[in-house]
C-alpha positions as CSV (number, residue, x, y, z in Angstrom):
1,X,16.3,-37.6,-20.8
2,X,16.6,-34.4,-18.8
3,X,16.3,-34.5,-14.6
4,X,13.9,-32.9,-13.1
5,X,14.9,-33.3,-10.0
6,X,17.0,-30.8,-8.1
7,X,20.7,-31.5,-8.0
8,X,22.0,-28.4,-6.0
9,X,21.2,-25.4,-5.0
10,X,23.8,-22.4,-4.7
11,X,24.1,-18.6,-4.0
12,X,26.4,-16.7,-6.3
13,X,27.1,-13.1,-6.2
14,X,27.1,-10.7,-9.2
15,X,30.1,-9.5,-10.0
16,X,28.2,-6.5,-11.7
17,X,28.4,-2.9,-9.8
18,X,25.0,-2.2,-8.0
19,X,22.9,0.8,-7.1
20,X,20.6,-1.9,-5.0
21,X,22.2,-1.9,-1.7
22,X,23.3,-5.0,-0.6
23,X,20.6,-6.7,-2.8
24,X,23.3,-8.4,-5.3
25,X,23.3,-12.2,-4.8
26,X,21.1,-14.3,-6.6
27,X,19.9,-18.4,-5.8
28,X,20.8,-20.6,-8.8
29,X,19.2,-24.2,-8.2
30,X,20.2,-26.8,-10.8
31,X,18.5,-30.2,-12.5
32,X,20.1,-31.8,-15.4
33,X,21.9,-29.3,-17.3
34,X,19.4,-26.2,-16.8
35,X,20.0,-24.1,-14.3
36,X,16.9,-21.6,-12.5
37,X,17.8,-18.8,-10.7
38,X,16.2,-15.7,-8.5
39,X,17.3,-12.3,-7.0
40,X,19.2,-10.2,-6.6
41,X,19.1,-10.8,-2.8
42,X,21.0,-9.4,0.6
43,X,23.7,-11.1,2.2
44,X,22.2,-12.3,4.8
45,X,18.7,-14.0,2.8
46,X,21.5,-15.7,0.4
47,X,23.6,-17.0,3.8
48,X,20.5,-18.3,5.5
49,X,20.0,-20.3,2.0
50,X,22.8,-21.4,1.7
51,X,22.9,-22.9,5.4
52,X,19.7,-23.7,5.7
53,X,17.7,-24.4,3.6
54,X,19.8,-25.8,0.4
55,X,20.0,-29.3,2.0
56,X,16.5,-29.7,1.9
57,X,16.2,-28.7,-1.9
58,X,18.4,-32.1,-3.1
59,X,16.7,-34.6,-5.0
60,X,13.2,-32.4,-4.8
61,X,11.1,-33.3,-7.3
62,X,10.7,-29.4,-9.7
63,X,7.1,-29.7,-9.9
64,X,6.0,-30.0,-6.7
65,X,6.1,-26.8,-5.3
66,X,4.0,-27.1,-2.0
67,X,5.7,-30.5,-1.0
68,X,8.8,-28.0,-0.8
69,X,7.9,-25.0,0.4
70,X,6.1,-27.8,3.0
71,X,10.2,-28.8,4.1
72,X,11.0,-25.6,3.7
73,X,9.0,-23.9,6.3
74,X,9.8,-26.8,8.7
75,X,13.2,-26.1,8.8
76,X,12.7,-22.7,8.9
77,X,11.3,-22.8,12.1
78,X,13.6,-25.3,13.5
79,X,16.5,-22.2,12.6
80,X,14.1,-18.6,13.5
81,X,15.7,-15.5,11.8
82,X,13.6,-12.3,10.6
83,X,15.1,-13.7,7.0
84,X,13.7,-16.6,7.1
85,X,10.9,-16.1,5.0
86,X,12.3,-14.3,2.6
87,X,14.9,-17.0,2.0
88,X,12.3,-19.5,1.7
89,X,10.7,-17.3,-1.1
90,X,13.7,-16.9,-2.4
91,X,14.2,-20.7,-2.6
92,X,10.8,-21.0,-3.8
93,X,10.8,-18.6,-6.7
94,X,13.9,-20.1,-8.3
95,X,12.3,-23.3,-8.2
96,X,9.9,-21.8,-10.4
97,X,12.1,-20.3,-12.5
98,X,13.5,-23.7,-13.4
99,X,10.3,-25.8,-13.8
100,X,9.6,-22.8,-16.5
101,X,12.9,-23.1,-18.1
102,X,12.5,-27.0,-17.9
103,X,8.7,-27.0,-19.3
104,X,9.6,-23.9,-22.2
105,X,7.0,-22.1,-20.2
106,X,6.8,-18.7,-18.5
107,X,6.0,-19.3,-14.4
108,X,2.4,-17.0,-15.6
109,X,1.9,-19.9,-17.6
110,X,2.5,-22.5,-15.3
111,X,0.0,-20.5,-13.1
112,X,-2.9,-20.3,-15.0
113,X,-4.7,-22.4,-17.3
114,X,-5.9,-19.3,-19.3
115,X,-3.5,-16.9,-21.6
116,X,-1.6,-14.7,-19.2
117,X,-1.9,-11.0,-19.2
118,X,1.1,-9.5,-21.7
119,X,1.2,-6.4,-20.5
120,X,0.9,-5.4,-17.0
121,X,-0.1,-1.9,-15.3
122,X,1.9,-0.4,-12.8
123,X,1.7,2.3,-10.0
124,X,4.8,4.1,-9.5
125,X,6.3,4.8,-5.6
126,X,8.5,6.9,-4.2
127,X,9.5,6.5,-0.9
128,X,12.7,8.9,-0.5
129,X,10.2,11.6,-1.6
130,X,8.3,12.9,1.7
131,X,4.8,14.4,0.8
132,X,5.3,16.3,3.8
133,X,8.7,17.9,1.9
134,X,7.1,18.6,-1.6
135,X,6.4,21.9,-1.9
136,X,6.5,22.1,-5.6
137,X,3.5,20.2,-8.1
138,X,6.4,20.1,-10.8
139,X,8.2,16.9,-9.2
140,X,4.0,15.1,-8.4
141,X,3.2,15.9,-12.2
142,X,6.7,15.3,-13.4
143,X,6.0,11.8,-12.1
144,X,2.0,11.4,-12.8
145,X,3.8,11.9,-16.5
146,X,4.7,8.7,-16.7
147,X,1.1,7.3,-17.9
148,X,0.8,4.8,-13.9
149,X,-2.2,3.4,-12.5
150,X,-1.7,5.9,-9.4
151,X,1.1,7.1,-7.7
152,X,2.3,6.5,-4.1
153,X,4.7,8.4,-1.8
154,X,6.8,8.4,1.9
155,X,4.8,9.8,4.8
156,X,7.2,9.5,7.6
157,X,6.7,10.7,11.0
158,X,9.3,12.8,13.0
159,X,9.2,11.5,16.6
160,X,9.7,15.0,18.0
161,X,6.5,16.3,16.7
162,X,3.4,15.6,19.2
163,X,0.9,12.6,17.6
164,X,-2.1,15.4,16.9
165,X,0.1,17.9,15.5
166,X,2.1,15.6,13.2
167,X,-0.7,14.1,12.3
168,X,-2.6,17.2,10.8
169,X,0.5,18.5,9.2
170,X,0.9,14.9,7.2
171,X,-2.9,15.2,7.0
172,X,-2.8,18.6,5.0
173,X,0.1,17.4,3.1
174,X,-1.5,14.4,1.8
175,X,-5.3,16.8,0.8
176,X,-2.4,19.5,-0.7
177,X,-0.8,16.7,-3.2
178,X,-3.9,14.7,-4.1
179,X,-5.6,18.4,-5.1
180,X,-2.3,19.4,-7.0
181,X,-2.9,16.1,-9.2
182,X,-6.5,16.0,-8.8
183,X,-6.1,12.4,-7.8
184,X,-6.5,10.3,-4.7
185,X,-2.4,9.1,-3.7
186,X,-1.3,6.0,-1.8
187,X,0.9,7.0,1.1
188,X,3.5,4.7,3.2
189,X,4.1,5.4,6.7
190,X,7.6,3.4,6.1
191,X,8.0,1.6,9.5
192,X,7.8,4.8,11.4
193,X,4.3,5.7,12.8
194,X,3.2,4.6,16.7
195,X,-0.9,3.5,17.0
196,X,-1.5,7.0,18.5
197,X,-0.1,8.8,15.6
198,X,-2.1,6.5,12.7
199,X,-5.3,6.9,15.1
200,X,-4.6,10.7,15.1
201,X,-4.4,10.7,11.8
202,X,-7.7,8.6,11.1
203,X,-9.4,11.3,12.9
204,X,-8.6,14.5,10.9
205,X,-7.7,13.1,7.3
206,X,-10.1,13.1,4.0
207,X,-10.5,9.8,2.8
208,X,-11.2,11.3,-0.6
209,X,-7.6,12.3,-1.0
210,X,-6.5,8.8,-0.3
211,X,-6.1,5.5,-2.4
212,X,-5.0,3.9,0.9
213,X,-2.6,4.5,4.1
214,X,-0.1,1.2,3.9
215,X,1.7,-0.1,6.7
216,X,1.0,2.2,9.3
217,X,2.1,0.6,12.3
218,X,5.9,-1.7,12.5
219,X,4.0,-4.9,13.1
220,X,0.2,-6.5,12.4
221,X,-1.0,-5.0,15.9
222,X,-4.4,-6.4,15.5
223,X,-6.2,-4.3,18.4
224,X,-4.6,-1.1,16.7
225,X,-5.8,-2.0,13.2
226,X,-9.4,-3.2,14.4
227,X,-10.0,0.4,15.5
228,X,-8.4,2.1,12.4
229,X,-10.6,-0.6,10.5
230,X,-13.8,1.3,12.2
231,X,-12.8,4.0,10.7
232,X,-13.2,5.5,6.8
233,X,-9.4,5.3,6.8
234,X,-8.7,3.1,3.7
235,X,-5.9,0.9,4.8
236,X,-3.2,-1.0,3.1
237,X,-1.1,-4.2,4.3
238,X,0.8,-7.7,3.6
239,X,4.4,-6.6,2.6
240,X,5.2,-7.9,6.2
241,X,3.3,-10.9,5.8
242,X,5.3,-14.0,6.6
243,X,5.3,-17.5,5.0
244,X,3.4,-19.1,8.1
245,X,1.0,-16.6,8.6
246,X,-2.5,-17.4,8.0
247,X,-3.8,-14.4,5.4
248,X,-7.5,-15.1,6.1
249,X,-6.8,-13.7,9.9
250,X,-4.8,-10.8,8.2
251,X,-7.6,-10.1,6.1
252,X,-10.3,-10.4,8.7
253,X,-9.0,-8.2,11.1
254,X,-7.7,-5.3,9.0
255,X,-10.0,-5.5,6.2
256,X,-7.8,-4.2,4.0
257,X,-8.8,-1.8,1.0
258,X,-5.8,-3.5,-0.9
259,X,-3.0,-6.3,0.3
260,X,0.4,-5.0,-0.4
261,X,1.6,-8.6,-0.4
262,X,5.4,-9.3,-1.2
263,X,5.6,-12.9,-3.6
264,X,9.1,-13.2,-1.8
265,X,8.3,-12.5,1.5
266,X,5.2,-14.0,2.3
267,X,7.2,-17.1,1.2
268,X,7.3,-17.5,-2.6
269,X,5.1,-17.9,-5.6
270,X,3.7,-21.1,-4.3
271,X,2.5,-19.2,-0.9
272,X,1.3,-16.2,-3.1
273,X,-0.6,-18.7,-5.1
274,X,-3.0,-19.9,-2.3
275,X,-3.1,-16.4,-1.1
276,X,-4.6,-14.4,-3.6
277,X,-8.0,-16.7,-4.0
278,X,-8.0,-15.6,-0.4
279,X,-8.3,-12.3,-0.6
280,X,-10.3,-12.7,-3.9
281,X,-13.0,-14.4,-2.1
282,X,-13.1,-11.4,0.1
283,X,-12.6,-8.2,-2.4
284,X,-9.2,-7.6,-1.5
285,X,-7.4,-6.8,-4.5
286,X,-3.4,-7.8,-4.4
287,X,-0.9,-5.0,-5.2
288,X,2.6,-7.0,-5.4
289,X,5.2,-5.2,-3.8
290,X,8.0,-3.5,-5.3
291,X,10.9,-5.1,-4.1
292,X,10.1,-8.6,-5.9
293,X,8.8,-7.3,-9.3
294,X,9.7,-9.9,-11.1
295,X,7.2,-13.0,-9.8
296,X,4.6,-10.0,-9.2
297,X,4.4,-9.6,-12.6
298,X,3.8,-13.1,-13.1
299,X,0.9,-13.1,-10.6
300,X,-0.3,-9.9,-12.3
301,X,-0.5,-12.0,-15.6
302,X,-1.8,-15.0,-14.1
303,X,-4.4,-13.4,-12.4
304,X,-6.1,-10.4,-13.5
305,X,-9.0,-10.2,-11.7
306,X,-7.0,-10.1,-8.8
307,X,-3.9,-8.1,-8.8
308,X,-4.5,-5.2,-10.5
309,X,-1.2,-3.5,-11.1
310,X,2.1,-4.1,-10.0
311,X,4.5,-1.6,-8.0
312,X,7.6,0.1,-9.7
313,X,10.0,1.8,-7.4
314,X,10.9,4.6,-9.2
315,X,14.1,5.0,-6.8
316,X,15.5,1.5,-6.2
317,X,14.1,-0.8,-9.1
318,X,16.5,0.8,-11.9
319,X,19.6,-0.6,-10.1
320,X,18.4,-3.5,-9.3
321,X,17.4,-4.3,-13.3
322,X,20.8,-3.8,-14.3
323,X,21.7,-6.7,-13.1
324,X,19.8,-8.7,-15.0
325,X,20.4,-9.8,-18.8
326,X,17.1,-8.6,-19.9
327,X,16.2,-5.2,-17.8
328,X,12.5,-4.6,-17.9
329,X,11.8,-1.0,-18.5
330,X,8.0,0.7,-18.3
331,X,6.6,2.0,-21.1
332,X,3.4,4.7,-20.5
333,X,3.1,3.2,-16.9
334,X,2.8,-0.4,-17.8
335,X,5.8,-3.3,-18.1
336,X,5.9,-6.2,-20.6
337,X,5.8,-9.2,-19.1
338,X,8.9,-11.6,-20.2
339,X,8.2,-14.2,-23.1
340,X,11.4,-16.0,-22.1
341,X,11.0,-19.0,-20.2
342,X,10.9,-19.3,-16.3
343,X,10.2,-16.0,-15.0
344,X,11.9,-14.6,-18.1
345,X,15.7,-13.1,-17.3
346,X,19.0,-14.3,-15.9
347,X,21.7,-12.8,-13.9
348,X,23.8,-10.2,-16.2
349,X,27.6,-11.5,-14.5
350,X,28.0,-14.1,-11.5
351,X,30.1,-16.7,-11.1
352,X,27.9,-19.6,-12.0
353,X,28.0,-22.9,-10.1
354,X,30.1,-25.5,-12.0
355,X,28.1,-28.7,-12.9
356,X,28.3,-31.5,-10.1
């Protein structure tokens, strides 16, 4: 009869070469003989695991995925760390991984009681590509080509340009690009704008050229964001969301035109789960961030209605699939969802964790 209750938990790291940065261990939690797994991860996410929040993982029942993420947000605030929601996702998304490799079921299916969604759309990003910086259409149609729901790109601020002045030069870059594809672009501030520079900008740019601004301030500064919510700005957040914050606040207070919300950070599927009725309930579509693709597919599958499209990050989401078995790959700006069980791949090369 096989277990399913958790044995061990354990971080191994590939032994594959990675283009992903530091991203390159991966959380293999064990019952019976079937082992679930999630990542790649950094360093630190897979040491704060391993430390952590792996004792409280042994003999856990698979299938009850709030009574853990329950202990594991308790004894993630009993240790802080700007990690420690991420590790707890982490934790929490292998967790699913194995209940879908115990069941035969993908995690989409465990997350829905309707067919998932095969095939899922995607919006493409680039980050390392500055609107500001593109002077030629060639490299915005080279990759509108690619058949994505929308495209989005890096709008950073220079601190040694004024607040006004930077802010009508990114203002005029974003109405140049959006006329040069004749479509409305998604822009990320990447962590680098002050309130007076995204108020600036609220002031002089053309809503019409925009799908939304994400993220324009470090942190959820909620007297900033109620102003920029007065205006016709549309605004974007939630990758920074953390597993204990409460989303209806987040939601409230920004009104969002779309939440950006990370299934790893916010703290796992499980929290992603009670999330997205949430913002349903309050027509706030979910756009799962980049950086954990691979349970945003599977709430992209398990609910439609809700999430409309995942993001693909054109510069840093081809490294990190080689590390899996199974790389997904878009085709015409969409991505297959895996029919595998669990959340559908496995590590290509660790050192896995001998049976206890």
């Amino acid at each position: 009869m096989t277990s399913w209750s958790i044995q061990d938990l354990h971080v191994v790291q590939t032994r594959q070469p990675t283009a992903a940065g530091d991203d390159s261990f991966f959380v293999a939690v064990r019952a019976g003989h079937t082992l679930g797994w999630y990542g790649p991860v950094g360093e630190r996410v897979g040491r704060y695991v391993n430390d952590v929040l792996a004792p409280e993982t042994k003999d856990a029942l698979v299938t009850d995925h709030a009574g853990l993420l329950d202990h594991l947000r308790a004894a993630a605030r009993r240790r802080p760390s700007e990690v420690a929601s991420w590790a707890v996702g982490t934790v929490d998304c292998a967790v699913w991984d194995l209940h879908g490799r115990l069941a035969e079921r993908t995690v989409a299916e465990l997350l829905t009681t309707t067919a998932p969604r095969p095939l899922i759309p995607a919006y493409a990003s680039w980050l390392t590509q500055d609107l500001s910086s593109i002077n030629s259409p060639n490299v915005l149609a080279g990759v509108m080509a690619g058949g994505w729901s929308f495209t989005k790109w890096g709008l950073r601020w220079n601190p040694s340009d004024r607040s006004g002045e930077a802010a009508a030069r990114m203002a005029q870059a974003v109405e140049r690009c959006s006329h040069a594809l004749d479509a409305p672009l998604a822009v990320d501030a990447v962590g680098t704008w002050t309130p007076a520079v995204a108020l600036a900008f609220a002031q002089v740019a053309d809503p019409s050229c925009l799908r939304w601004l994400e993220d324009p301030l470090p942190r959820h500064d909620a007297d900033t964001y109620e102003l920029l919510a007065a205006t016709p700005l549309p605004l974007a957040v939630g990758e920074r969301a953390h597993c204990d914050e409460d989303p209806v606040g987040l939601i409230q207070y920004i009104r969002p035109t779309a939440l950006t919300l990370d299934a790893v950070g916010c703290g796992g599927l499980t929290r992603a789960a009670q999330i997205i009725p949430v913002a349903q309930a309050q027509g706030v579509p979910v756009y799962p961030h980049g950086r954990s693709l691979l349970p945003g597919l599977h709430l992209a599958a398990a609910f439609p209605d809700a999430v409309p499209a995942v993001e693909y990050r054109l510069r840093w989401e081809p490294g990190r699939q080689r590390l899996y078995e199974m790389p997904l790959r878009p085709e015409n700006g969409h991505i297959r969802l895996p029919d595998a069980p669990g959340l559908g791949t496995t590590p290509r090369s660790t050192a896995c964790p001998a049976p206890h």
